[in-house]
C-alpha positions as CSV (number, residue, x, y, z in Angstrom):
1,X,22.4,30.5,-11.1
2,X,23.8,27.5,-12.4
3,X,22.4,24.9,-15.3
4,X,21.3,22.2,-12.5
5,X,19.4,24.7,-10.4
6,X,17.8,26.2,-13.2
7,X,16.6,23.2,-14.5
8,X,15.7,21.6,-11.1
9,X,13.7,25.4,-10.5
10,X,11.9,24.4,-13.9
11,X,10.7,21.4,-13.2
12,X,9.3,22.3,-10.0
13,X,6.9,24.8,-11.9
14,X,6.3,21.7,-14.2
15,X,7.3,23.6,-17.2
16,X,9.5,22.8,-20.0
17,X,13.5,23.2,-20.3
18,X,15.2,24.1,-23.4
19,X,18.7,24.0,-23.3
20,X,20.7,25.0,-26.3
21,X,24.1,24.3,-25.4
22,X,22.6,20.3,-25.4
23,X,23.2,18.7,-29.0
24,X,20.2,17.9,-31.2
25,X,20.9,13.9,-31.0
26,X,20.2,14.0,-27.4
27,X,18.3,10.9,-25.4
28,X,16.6,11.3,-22.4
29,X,17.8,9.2,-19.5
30,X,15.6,7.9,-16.5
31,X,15.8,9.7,-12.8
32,X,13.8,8.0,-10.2
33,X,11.1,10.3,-8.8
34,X,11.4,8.8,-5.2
35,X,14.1,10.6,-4.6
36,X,12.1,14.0,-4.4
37,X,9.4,14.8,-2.6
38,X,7.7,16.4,-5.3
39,X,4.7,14.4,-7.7
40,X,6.6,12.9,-10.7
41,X,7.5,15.2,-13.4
42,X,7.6,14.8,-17.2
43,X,10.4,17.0,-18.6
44,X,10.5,16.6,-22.1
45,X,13.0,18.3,-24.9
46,X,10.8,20.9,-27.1
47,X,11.2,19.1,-30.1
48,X,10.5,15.3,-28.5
49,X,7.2,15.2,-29.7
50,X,8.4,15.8,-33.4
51,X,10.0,12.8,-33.6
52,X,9.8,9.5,-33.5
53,X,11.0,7.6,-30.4
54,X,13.6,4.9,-30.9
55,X,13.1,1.8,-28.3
56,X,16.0,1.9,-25.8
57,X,18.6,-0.5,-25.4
58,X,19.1,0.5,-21.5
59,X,18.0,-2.5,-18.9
60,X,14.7,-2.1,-17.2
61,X,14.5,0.4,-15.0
62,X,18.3,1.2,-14.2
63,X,18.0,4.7,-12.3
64,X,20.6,7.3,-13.0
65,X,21.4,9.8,-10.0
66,X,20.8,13.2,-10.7
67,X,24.2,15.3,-10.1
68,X,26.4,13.0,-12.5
69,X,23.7,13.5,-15.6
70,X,23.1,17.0,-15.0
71,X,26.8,17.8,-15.4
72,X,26.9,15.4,-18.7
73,X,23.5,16.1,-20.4
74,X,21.7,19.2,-18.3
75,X,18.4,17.1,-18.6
76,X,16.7,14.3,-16.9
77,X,13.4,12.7,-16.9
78,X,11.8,10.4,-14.5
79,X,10.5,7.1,-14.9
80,X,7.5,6.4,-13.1
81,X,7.7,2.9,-13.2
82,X,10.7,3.1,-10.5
83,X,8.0,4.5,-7.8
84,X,5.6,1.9,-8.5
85,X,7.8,-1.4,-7.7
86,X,8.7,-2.0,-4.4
87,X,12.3,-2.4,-4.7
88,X,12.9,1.7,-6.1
89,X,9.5,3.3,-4.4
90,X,10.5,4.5,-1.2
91,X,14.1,5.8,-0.9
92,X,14.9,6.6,2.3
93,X,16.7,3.5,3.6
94,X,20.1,4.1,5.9
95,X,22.7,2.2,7.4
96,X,21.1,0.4,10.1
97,X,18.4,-0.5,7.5
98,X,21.6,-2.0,5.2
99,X,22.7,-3.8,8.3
100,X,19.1,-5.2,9.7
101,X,18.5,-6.7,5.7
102,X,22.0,-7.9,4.9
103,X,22.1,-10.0,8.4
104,X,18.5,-11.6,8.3
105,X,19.5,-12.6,4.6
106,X,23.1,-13.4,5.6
107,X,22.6,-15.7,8.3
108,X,20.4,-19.1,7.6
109,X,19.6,-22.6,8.1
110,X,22.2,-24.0,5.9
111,X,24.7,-22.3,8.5
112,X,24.0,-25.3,10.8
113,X,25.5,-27.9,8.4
114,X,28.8,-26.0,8.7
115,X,30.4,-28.4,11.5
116,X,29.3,-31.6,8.9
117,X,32.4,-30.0,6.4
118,X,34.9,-29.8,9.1
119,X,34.3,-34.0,8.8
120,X,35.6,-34.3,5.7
121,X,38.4,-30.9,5.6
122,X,39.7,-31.4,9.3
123,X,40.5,-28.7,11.7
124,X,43.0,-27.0,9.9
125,X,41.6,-27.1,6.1
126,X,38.2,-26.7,7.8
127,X,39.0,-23.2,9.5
128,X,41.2,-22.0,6.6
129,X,38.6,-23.0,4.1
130,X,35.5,-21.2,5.9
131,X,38.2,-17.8,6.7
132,X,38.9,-17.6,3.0
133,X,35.6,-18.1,2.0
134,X,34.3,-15.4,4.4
135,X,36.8,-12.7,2.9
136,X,36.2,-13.8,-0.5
137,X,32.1,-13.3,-0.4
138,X,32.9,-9.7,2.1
139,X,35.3,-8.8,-1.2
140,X,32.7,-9.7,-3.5
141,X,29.6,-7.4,-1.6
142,X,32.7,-4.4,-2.0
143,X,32.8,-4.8,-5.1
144,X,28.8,-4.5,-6.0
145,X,28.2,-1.8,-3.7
146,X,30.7,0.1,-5.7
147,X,29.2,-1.5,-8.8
148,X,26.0,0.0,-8.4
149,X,26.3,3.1,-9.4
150,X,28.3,4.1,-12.4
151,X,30.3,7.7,-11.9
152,X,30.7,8.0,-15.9
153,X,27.1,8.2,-16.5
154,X,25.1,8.6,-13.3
155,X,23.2,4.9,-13.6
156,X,22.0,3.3,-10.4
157,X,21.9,0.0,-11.3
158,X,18.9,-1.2,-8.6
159,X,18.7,-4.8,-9.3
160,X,21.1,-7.5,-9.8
161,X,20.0,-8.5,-13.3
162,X,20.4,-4.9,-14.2
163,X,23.7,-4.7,-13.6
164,X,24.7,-8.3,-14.9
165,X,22.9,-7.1,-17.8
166,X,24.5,-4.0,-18.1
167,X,28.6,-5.9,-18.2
168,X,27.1,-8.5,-20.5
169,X,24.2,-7.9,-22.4
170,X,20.9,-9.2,-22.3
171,X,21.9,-12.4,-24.2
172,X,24.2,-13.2,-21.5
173,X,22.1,-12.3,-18.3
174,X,19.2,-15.1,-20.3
175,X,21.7,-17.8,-20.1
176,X,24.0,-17.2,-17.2
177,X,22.3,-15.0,-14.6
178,X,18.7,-15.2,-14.7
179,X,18.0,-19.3,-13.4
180,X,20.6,-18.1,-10.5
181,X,19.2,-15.2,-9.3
182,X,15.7,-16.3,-9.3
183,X,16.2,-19.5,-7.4
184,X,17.8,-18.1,-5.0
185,X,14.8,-15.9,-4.6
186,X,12.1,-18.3,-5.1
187,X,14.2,-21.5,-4.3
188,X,15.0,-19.4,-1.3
189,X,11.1,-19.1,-0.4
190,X,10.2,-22.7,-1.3
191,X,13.1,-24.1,1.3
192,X,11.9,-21.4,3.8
193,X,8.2,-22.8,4.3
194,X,9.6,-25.9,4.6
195,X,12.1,-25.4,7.6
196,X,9.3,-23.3,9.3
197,X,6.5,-25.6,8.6
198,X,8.7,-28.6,9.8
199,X,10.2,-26.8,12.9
200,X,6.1,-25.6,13.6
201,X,5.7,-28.9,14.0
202,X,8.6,-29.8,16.2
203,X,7.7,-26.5,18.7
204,X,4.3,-27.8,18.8
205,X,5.1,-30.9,19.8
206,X,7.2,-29.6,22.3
207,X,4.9,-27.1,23.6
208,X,2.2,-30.1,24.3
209,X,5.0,-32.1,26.1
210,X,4.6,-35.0,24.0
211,X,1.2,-35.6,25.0
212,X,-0.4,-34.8,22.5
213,X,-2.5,-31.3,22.4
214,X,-5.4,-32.4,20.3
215,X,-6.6,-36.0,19.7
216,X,-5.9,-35.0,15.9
217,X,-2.7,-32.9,15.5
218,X,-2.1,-31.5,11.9
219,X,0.0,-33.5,9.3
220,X,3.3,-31.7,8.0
221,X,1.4,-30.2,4.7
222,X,-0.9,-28.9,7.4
223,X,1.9,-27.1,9.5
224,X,3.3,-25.9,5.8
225,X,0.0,-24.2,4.8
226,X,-0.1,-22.6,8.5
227,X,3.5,-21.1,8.0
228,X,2.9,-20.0,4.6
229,X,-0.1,-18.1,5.6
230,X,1.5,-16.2,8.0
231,X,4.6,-15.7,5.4
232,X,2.0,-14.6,3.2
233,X,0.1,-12.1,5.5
234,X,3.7,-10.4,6.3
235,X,4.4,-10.0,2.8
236,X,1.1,-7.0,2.2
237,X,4.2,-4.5,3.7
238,X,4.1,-2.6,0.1
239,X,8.1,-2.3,-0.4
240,X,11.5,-3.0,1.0
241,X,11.9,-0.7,3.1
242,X,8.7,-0.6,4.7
243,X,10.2,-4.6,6.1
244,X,13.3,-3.1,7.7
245,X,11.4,-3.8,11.1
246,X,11.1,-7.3,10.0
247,X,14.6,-7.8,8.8
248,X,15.6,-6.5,12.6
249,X,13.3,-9.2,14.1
250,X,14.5,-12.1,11.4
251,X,17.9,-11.0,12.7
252,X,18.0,-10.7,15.9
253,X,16.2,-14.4,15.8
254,X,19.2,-16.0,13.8
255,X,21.6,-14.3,16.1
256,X,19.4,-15.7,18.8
257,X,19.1,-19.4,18.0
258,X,22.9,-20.0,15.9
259,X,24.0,-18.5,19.5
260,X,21.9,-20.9,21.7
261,X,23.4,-23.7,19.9
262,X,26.6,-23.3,19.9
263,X,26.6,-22.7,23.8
264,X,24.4,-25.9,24.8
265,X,27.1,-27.8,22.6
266,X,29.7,-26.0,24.4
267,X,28.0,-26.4,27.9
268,X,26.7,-29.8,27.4
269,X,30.7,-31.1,26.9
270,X,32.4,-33.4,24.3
271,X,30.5,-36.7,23.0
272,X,31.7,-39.7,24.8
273,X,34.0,-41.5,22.4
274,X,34.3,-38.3,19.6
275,X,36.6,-38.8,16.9
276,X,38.0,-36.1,15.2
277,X,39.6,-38.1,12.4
278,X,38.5,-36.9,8.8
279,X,35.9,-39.2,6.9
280,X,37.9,-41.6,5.0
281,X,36.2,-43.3,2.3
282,X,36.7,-46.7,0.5
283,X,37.5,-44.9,-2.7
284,X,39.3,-42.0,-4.1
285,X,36.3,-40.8,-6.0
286,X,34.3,-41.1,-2.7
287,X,36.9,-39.0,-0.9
288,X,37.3,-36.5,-4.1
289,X,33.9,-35.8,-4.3
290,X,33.5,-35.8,-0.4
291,X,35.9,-32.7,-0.3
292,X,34.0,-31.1,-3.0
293,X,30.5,-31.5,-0.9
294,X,32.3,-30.4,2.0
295,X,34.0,-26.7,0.0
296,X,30.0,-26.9,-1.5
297,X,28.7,-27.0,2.1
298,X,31.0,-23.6,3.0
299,X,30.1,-21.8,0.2
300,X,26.2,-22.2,0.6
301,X,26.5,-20.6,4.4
302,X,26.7,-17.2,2.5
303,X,24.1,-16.2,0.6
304,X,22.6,-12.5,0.5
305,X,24.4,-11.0,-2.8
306,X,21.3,-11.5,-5.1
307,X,19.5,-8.9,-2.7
308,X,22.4,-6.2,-2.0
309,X,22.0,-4.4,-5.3
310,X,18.3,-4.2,-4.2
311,X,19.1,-3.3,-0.9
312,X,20.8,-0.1,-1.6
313,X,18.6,0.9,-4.0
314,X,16.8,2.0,-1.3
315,X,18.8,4.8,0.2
316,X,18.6,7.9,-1.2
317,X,22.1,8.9,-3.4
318,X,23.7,11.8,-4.5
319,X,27.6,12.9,-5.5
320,X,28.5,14.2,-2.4
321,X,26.6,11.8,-0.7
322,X,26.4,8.2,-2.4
323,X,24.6,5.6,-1.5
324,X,27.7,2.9,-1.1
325,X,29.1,5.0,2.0
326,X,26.1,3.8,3.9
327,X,25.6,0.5,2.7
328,X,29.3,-0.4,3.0
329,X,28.8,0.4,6.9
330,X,25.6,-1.6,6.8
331,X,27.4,-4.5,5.4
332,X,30.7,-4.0,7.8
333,X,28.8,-3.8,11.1
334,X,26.0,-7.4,10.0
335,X,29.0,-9.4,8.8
336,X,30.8,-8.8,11.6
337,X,27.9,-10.1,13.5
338,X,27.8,-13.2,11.1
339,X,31.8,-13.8,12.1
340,X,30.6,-14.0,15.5
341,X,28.2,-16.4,14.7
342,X,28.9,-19.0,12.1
343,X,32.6,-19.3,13.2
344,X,31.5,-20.8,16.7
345,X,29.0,-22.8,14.9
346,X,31.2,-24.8,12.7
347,X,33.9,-24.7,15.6
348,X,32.0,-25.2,18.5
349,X,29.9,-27.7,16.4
350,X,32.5,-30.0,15.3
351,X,34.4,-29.6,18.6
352,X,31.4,-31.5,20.8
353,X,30.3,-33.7,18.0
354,X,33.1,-34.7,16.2
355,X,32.5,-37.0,13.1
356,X,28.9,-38.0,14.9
357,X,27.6,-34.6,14.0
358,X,24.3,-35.7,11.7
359,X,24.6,-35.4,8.0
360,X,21.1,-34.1,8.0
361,X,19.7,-31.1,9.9
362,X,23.5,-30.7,11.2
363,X,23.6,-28.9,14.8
364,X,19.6,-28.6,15.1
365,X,19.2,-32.4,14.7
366,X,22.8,-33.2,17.0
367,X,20.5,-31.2,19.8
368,X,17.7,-33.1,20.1
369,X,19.6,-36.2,19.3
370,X,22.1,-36.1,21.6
371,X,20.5,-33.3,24.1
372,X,17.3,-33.7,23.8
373,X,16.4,-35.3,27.3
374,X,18.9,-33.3,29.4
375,X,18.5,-29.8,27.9
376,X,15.5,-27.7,29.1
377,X,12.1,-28.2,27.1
378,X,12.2,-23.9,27.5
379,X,15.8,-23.9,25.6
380,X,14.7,-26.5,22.9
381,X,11.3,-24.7,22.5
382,X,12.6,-21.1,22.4
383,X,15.3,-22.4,19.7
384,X,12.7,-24.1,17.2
385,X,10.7,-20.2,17.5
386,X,13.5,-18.7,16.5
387,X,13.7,-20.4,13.7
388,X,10.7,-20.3,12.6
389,X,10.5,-16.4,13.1
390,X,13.7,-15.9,11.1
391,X,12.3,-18.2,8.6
392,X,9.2,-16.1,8.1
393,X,11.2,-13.0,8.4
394,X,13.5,-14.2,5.6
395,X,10.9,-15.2,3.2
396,X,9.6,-11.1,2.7
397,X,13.5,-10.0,2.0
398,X,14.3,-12.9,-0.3
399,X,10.5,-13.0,-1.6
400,X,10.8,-8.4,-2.9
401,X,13.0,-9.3,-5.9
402,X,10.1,-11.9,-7.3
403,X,7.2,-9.1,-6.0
404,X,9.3,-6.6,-7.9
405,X,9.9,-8.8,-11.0
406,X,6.2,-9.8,-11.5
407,X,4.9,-6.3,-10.7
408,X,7.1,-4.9,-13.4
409,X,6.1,-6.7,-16.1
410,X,2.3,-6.2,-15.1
411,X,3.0,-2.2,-14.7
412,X,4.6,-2.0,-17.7
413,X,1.2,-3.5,-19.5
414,X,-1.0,-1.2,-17.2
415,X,1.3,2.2,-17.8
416,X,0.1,2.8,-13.8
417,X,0.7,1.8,-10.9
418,X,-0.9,-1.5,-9.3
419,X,-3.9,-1.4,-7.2
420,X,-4.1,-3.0,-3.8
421,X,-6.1,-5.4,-4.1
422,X,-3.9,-6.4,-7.3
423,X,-0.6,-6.5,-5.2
424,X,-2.6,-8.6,-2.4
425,X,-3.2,-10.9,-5.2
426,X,0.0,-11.3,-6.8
427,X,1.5,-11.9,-3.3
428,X,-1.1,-14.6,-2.4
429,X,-0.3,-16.4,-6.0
430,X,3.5,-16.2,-5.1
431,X,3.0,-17.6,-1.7
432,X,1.1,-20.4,-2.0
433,X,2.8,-21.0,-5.3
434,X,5.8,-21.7,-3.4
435,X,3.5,-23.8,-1.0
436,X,2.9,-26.0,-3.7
437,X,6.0,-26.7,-4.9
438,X,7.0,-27.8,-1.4
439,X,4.1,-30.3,-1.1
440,X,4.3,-31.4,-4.9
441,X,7.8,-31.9,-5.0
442,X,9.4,-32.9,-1.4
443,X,12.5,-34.6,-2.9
444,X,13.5,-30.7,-4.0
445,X,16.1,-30.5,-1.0
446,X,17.9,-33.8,-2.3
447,X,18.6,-31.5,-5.4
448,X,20.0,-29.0,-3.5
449,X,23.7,-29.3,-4.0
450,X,23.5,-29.8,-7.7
451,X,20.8,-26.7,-8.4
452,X,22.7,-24.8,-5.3
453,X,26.3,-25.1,-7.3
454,X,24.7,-23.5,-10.3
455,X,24.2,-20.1,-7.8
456,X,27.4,-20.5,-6.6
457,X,29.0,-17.7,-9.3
458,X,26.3,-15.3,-8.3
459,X,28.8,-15.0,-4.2
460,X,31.7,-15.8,-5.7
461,X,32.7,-15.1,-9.6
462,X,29.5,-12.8,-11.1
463,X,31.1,-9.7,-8.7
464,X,34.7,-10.0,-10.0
465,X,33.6,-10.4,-13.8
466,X,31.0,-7.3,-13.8
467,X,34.1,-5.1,-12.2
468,X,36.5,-5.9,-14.5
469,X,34.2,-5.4,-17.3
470,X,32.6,-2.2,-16.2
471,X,35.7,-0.6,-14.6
472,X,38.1,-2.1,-16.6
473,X,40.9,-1.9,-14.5
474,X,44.8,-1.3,-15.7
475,X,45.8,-4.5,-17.5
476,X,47.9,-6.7,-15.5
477,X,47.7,-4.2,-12.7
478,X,46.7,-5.5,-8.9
479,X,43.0,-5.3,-9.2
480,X,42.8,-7.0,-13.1
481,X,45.4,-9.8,-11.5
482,X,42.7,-10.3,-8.5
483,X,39.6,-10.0,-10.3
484,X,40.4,-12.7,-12.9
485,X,41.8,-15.0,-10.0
486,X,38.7,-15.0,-8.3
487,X,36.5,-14.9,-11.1
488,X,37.8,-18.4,-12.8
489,X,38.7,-19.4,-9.1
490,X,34.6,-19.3,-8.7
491,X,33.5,-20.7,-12.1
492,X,35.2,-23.7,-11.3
493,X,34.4,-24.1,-7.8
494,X,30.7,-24.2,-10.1
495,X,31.9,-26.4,-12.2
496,X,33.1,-28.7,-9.3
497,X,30.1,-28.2,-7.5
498,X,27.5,-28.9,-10.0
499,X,29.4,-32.5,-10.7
500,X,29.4,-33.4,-7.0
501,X,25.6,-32.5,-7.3
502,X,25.5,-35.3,-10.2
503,X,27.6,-38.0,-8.4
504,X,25.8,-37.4,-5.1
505,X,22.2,-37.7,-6.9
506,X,23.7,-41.0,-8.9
507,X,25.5,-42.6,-5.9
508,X,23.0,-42.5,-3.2
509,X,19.8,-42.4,-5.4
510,X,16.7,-40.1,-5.2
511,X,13.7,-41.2,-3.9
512,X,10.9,-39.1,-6.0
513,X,7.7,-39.2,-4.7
514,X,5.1,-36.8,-5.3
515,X,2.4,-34.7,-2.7
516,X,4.2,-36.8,0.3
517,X,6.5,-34.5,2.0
518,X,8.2,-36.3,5.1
């Protein structure tokens, strides 16, 4: 009988293991106990309680897979912390789950902007521009699904800031990672409630005909508190996986309405007078920083990497069977979908609207503008659903890292896991948090290119850095040579970004008001 089946034999009986081939200095590493069936188990050394535990330098709850650390140490020991957050407590996530979460995260409202780029890059910069970016961010999602667990000492690095961590120290993940990460989850969340509470509004309005339903309809903080309850009441699902059902509905709607628009701008024919001439501006800075905005706008319609560590820390792993072959496919088969979807958007987009295609709201504002009276009331209304569904649907996936985050810190207090009504709680306070900072600060979204640029590296650079420094690839070899490219390629698109951010906020101005969302 071999060392691993011995010791897995052991702990079933919940006894203690002694090995004595294992050196003397030995430190237990962390298993996660969702991937058994079996109540978590406490193997312990003989000699642990003897001595005095040393505070480890390992990230937070970074799971090791059982096979690798068996062969290298012939002991594990589970956390139970991992099967109390809802990120690591239920492993049994596949492909198709991999696919539904990647494409309801992948695909958003900032996709609908795309045509407004093509106005300043042109046909031909436009479609190279939004190709390359498109391979560069599929590239980048390779490389962290390989990333996320380590074959030289079993880790499973479950969470994004683990694995930053992990390349870089914690020092580094303080300064550089942790802002990015969590506005893209709770920035994310705070943007969601208010495209769905404004587009509640517009399918109400064009449910009642323009008639008006009620002799008092509700104001636009009112339609906000409506969506966010609802975002709220979907958020109880207890983890990540239990939302895969979700993730298929927030999908299927953002296939749904990115496909309806494209095809009534298609159907519907060319603007009368379109120009396809790029946006010239009376200065060179104008037109410098109007390419920048335009690269900005491209790189912002993919989004998703700060979940897929977190994603495929749900599927169950092993050596013969790791957990990237599954969520590679699960990748493959939703970005294909998101080909099919935001190429004919910015295509089809800038095709029928030319340079008249609205700055603001981009294809969802050219169709009630320009198609508003000729387009069915059914196709307009059914749109605006969809994306309010797919804005609820993406505010549980992009909301789980935050749950996680503030759960860990309380369970690490508490030493247990948290009661229900707890987690109700915790949900509620993140929710309506969110709701607040939507009412209290509406002018957030004219902010969004200059905080937005500062996420950027997360897509584009982070990925490339953590492989060279984890892998470490041969010096000067094809992967070191690509790596590097990309990496400083995306820290200055940053760079760029974040100044195009500060000339766009001091050249057009900021109106702040406070409590008086539009």
């Amino acid at each position: 009988m071999s060392s691993a089946e011995m010791m897995e034999n052991g702990a079933a009986d919940g006894g203690e293991i002694s090995v004595s081939a294992a050196p003397s200095s030995m430190q237990t590493q962390y298993n996660s106990p969702s991937l058994s069936g079996k109540p978590l188990l406490m193997i312990e050394h003989p000699n642990t309680k003897a001595k005095t535990k040393t505070p480890s330098r390992t990230p937070n709850f970074i799971t090791p897979l059982g096979s690798p650390i068996r062969r290298a140490i012939n002991m594990t020991r589970f956390d139970p912390q991992d099967a109390w957050l809802p990120i690591t407590e239920s492993r049994n996530g596949n492909a198709f789950y991999s696919a539904f979460h990647t494409l309801c995260a992948g695909i958003g409202i900032q996709a609908l902007v795309l045509p407004v780029a093509f106005t300043y890059l042109g046909w031909s910069w436009g479609i190279i521009s939004l190709t390359v970016a498109f391979i560069w961010q599929t590239y980048t999602f390779w490389l962290l699904t390989n990333l996320h667990e380590s074959t030289e000492n079993g880790m499973r690095y479950s969470r994004f800031l683990q694995l930053f961590n992990a390349a870089f120290g914690e020092k580094m993940g303080k300064i550089f990672a942790v802002f990015p990460i969590m506005y893209l989850s709770g920035g994310t969340c705070v943007a969601l409630i208010v495209v769905g509470g404004s587009t509640s509004k517009l399918f109400y309005e064009i449910v009642c005909g323009g008639h008006g339903c009620t002799a008092k309809p509700l104001t636009t903080v009112e339609w906000y508190l409506v969506f966010t309850s609802a975002a709220v009441l979907l958020s109880q699902l207890p983890n990540l996986n239990s939302i895969a059902g979700v993730s298929l509905v927030g999908a299927v709607t953002a296939v749904g309405y990115c496909t309806l628009m494209w095809c009534v701008s298609v159907t519907e024919g060319r603007l009368d007078g379109v120009s396809y001439d790029r946006v010239k501006p009376n200065t060179n800075t104008e037109w410098f920083f109007g390419i920048l905005n335009a690269f900005g706008i491209i790189a912002f319609a993919f989004r998703g990497h700060n979940v897929t560590l977190e994603i495929q820390a749900t599927m169950p792993s092993s050596e013969k069977k790791p957990s990237r072959v599954p969520m590679w496919r699960g990748i493959q088969a939703a970005y294909f979908v998101v080909a099919l979807c935001l190429f004919p958007i910015a295509i089809g987009g800038y095709w029928a609207y030319g340079n008249k295609i609205p700055e603001s709201g981009g294809m969802l504002a050219a169709i009630y503008r320009y198609h508003g009276r000729d387009t069915s009331q059914s196709i307009l209304g059914l749109i605006s659903l969809f994306v309010i569904i797919n804005a609820a649907s993406s505010f549980q996936i992009y909301g789980m890292p935050m749950f996680d985050d503030m759960e860990s810190k309380i369970t690490k207090r508490m030493k247990r896991a948290l009661p229900w009504w707890m987690r109700v709680i915790s949900r509620f306070m993140f929710g309506y948090g969110c709701f607040f900072v939507a009412v209290a600060i509406p002018f957030l979204g004219s902010l969004a290119g200059l905080i937005g640029g500062i996420a950027v590296p997360v897509t584009f650079a982070y990925p490339c850095l953590m492989w060279i420094k984890i892998k470490k690839p041969k010096k000067y070899g094809l992967m070191w040579w690509l790596n590097w490219g990309l990496g400083i390629s995306g820290i200055l698109l940053t760079i760029l970004l974040v100044a195009a951010g500060v000339y766009v906020v001091i050249d057009t101005g900021m109106e702040v008001s406070f409590f008086k969302p539009h």
